[in-house]
C-alpha positions as CSV (number, residue, x, y, z in Angstrom):
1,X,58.8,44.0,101.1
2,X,55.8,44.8,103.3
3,X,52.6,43.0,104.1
4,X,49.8,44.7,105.9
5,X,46.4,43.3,107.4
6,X,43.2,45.3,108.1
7,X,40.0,43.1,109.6
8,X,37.0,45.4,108.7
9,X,33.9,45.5,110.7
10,X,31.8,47.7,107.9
11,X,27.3,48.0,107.7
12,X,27.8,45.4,105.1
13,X,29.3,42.4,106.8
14,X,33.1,41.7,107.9
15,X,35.7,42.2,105.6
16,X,39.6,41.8,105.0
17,X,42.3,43.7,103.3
18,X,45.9,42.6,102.7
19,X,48.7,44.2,100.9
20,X,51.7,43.2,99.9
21,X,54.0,46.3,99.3
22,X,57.1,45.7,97.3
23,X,59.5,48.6,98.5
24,X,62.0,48.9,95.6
25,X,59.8,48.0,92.5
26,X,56.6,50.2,93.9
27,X,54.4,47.3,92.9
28,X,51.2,46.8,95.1
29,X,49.8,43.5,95.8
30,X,45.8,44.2,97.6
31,X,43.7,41.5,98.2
32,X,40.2,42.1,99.3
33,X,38.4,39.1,100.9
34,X,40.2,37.0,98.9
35,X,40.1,38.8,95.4
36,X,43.5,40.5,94.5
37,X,44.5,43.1,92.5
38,X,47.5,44.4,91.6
39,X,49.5,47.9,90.8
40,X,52.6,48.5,89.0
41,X,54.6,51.5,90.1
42,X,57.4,52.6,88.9
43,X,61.2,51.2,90.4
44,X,62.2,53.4,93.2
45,X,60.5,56.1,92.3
46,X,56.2,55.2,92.7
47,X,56.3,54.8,95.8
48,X,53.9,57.5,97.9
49,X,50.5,59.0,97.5
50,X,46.6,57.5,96.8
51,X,46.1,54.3,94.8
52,X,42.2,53.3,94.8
53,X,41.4,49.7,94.0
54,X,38.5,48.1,93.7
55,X,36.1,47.1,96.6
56,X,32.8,45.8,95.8
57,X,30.2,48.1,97.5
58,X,32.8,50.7,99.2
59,X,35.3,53.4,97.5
60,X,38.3,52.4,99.0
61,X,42.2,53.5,98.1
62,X,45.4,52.9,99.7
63,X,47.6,55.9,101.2
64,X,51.3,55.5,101.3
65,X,53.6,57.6,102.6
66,X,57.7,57.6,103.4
67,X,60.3,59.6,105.3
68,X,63.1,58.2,102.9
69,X,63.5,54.9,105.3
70,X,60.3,53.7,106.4
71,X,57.1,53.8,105.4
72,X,53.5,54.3,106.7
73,X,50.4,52.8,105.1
74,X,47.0,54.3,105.7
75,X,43.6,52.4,104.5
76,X,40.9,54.8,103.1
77,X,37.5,53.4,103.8
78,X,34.5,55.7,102.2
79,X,36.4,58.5,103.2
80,X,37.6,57.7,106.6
81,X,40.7,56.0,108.0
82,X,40.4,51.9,108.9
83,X,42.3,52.8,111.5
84,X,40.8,55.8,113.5
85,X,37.9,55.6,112.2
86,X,37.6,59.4,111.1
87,X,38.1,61.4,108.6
88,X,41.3,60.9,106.5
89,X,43.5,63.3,105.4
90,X,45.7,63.9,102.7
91,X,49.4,62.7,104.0
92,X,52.2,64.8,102.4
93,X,56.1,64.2,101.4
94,X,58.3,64.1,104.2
95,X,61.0,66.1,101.7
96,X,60.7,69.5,102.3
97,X,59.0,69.0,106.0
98,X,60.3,71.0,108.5
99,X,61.9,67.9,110.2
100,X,63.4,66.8,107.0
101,X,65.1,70.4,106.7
102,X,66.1,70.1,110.4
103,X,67.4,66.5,110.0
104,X,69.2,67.7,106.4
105,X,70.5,70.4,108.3
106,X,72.0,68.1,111.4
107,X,73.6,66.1,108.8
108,X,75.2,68.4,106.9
109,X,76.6,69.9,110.1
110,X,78.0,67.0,111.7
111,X,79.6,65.6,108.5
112,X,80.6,69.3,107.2
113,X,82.1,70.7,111.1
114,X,84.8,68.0,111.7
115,X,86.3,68.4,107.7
116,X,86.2,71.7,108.2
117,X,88.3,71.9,111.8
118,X,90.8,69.1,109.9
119,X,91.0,71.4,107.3
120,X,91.6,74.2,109.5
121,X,94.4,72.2,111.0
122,X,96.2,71.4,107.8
123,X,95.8,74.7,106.8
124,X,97.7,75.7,109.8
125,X,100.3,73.0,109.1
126,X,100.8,74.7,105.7
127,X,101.3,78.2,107.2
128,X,103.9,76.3,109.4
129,X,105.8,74.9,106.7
130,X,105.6,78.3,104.7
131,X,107.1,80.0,107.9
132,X,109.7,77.5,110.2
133,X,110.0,74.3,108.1
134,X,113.6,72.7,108.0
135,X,114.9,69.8,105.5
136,X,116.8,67.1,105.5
137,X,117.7,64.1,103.1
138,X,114.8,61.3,103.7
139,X,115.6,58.1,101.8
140,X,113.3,55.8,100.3
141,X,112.4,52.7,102.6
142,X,109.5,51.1,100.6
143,X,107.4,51.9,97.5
144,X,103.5,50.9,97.6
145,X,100.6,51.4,94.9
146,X,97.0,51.6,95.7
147,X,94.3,51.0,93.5
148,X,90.5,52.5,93.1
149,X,89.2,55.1,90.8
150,X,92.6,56.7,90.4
151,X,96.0,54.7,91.1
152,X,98.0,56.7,94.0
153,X,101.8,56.3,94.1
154,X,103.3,55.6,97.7
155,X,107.0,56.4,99.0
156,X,107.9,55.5,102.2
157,X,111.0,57.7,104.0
158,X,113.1,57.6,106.6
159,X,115.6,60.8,107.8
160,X,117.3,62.5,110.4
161,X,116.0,65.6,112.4
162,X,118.1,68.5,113.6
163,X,118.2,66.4,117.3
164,X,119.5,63.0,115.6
165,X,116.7,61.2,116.3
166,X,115.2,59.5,113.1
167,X,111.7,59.9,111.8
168,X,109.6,57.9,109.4
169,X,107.3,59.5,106.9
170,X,105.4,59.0,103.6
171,X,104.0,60.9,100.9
172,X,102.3,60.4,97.5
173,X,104.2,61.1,94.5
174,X,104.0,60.8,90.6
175,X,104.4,58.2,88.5
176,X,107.5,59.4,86.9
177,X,109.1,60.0,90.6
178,X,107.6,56.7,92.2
179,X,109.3,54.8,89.2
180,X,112.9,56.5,89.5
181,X,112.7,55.8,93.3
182,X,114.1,52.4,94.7
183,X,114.9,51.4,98.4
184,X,118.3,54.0,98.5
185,X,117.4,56.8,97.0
186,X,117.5,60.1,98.9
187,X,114.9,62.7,98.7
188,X,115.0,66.2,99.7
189,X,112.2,66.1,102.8
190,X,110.9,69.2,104.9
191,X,109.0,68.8,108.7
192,X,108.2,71.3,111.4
193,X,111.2,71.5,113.9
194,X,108.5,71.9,116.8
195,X,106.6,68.5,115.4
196,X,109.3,66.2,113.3
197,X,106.6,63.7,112.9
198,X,104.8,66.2,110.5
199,X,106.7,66.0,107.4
200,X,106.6,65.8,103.9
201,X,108.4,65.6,100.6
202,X,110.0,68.5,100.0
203,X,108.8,71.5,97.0
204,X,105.0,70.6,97.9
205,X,102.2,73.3,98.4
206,X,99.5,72.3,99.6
207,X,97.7,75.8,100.2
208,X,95.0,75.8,96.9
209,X,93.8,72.2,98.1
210,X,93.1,73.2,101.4
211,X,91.4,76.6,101.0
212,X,89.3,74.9,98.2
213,X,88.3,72.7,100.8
214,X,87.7,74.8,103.4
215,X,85.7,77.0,101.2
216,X,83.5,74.1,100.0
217,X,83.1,72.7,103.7
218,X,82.2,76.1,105.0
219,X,79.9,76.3,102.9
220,X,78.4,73.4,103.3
221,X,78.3,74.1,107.0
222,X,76.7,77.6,106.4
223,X,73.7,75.6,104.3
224,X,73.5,73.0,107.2
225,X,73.0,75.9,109.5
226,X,70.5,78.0,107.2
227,X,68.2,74.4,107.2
228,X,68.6,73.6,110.6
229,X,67.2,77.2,111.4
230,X,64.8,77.2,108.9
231,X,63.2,74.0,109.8
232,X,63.4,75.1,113.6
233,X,61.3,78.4,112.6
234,X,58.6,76.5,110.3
235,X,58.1,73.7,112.7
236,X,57.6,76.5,116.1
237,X,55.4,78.6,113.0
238,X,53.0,75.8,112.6
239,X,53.2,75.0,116.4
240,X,51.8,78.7,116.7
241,X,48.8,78.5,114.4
242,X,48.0,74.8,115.8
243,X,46.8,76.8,118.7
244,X,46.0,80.2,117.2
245,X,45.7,80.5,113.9
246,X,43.5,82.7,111.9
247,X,42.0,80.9,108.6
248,X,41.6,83.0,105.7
249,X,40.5,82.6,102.0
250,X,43.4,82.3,99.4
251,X,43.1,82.5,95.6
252,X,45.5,79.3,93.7
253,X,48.1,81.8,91.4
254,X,50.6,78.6,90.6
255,X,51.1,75.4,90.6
256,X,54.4,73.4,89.9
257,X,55.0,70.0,89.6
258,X,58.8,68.4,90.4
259,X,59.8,64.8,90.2
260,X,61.4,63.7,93.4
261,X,63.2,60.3,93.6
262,X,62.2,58.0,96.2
263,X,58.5,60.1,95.7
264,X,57.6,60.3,92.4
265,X,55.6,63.2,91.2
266,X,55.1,66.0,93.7
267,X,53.4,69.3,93.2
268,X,53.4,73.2,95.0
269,X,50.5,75.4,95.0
270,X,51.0,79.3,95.0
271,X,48.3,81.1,96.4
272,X,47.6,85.3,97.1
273,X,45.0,86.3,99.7
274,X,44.7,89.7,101.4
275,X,45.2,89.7,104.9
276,X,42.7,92.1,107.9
277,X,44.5,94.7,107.1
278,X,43.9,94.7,103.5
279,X,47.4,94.1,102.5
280,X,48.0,91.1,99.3
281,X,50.4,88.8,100.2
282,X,51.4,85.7,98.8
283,X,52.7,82.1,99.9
284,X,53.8,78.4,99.0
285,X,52.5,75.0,100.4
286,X,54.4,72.0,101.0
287,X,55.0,69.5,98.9
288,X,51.7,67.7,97.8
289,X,50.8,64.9,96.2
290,X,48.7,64.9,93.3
291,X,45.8,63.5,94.1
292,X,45.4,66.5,96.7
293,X,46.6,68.8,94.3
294,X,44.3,68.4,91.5
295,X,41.7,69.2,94.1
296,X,43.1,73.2,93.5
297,X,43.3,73.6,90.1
298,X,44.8,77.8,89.0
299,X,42.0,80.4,90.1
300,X,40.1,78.4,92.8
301,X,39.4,79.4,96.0
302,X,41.6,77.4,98.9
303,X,41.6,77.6,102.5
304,X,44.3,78.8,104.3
305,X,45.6,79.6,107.5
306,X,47.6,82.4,108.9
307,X,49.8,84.0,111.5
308,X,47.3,86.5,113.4
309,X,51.1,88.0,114.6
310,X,52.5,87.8,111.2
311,X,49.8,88.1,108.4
312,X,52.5,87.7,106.0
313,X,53.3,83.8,107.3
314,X,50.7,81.0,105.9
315,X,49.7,77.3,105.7
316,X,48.0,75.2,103.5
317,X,46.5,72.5,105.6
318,X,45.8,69.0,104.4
319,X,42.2,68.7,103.2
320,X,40.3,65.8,103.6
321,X,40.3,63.3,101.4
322,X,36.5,62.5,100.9
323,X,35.1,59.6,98.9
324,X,37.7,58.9,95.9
């Protein structure tokens, strides 16, 4: 739960705002100079965008915005930010940003790169069975059961390698062989003469399982990498028409709405506009909110800015939010 403060000096007198945000049910406590209202949102999901509430003599709303782990709260005074002072903005959803592509990205590479090199190494264990393994009679030691979504069955082994020295081991196995086993009973065993301690029970294949993971994990590394690019490009794109970008008028063509969780409702704008050149070309905006959204309804004229390098590559700035 988070409680904010805001001491106003406005042209009508001195005023105070308070809010009490309640993170996971989205409910909004505002009290204004000691009159409160309050706003249901809904659980885990209402939890972003521009909530108005009253404020005798003043329009006045409430701007929230996350990044999936904190949160940011902006009060909107007449149009202009408590804060600063100026003009406020629209804020936008963090998803879909082009830090929260290059953070996605990161992610997905650190967790994805280590499977796949233990994969890898498995997978070249495997090759080494298929090619040099040797065998030898292993015999039981202990039994063990684990528990969780699935029961697992445990043997434990002992055997001899091809030097005399003995090894220990253990494997899962079925139910049918993990109740036949007891403390005694010999089982055919296979390790790699070059590495005894890498062993196994003997007639297992492991090669489907480990190329259906390495397939899955290279994937995933290959979409880490995509994102990670992606939001690298976008974010040194909108660095570029920071300083030299070109505005243009655009025509709204689309607009989508998507439920996001941990947002709420979110909404894209599609847009065509012809470039110096005379050329159509078309793009997409960030996610919106929307309150900002409903500002460009299908047809309307919306200002954009592009790439004087690349007429082709766009942005749809955050407009101003104006008296609600």
């Amino acid at each position: 739960m988070a409680r904010r403060r805001w001491d106003l000096d406005l042209p009508d007198g001195r005023h105070v705002v308070e809010l009490v945000h309640g993170y996971f049910t989205g409910r909004r406590t505002i009290i204004v100079d000691g009159v409160t209202t309050k706003q249901r949102g809904a659980p885990l999901s209402d939890h972003s965008g521009i909530y108005p509430f009253p404020f005798e003599g003043h329009r006045a709303a409430l701007q929230i915005s996350t990044n999936g782990l904190s949160y940011r709260y902006e009060l909107i005074v007449d149009g202009r930010s408590a804060e600063s002072g100026e003009s406020a903005t629209f804020s936008r959803p963090y998803y879909g940003g082009p830090v929260a592509q290059m953070v996605f990205g990161l992610l997905m590479v650190v967790i994805s790169l280590p499977v796949l090199l233990l994969s890898a190494k498995s997978g070249y264990d495997e090759w080494r069975y298929h090619t040099g393994a040797a065998s030898a009679v292993g015999i039981v030691e202990d039994r063990r059961v684990t528990g969780g979504r699935t029961t697992s069955y445990q043997l434990s082994y002992v055997f001899t390698d091809r030097t005399g020295a003995l090894r220990h081991g253990r494997g899962m196995v079925s139910r049918a062989a993990y109740d036949q086993a007891t403390p005694g009973t010999r089982l055919r065993v296979e390790y790699l003469p070059e590495d005894p301690d890498v062993n196994r029970f003997a007639g297992r294949d492991e090669t489907p399982a480990i190329v259906g993971v390495i397939a899955i994990e290279a994937f995933a590394l290959g979409l880490g990498l995509r994102a990670l690019a992606r939001g690298i490009r976008r974010r040194g794109f909108l660095r570029r028409i920071a300083m030299n970008g070109a505005p243009i008028t655009a025509t709204i063509t689309k607009v989508t709405t998507a439920a996001v969780r941990g947002y709420g409702r979110t909404v894209t704008l599609e847009y065509a506009y012809d470039d110096p050149e005379g050329r159509t070309r078309k793009g997409r905006s960030p996610y919106m909110y929307p309150a900002e959204a409903d500002r460009h309804p299908v047809g309307s004229p919306v200002q954009v800015v592009i790439d004087p390098d690349r007429p082709g590559e766009s942005y749809l700035p955050p407009g101003p939010i104006g008296e609600l």
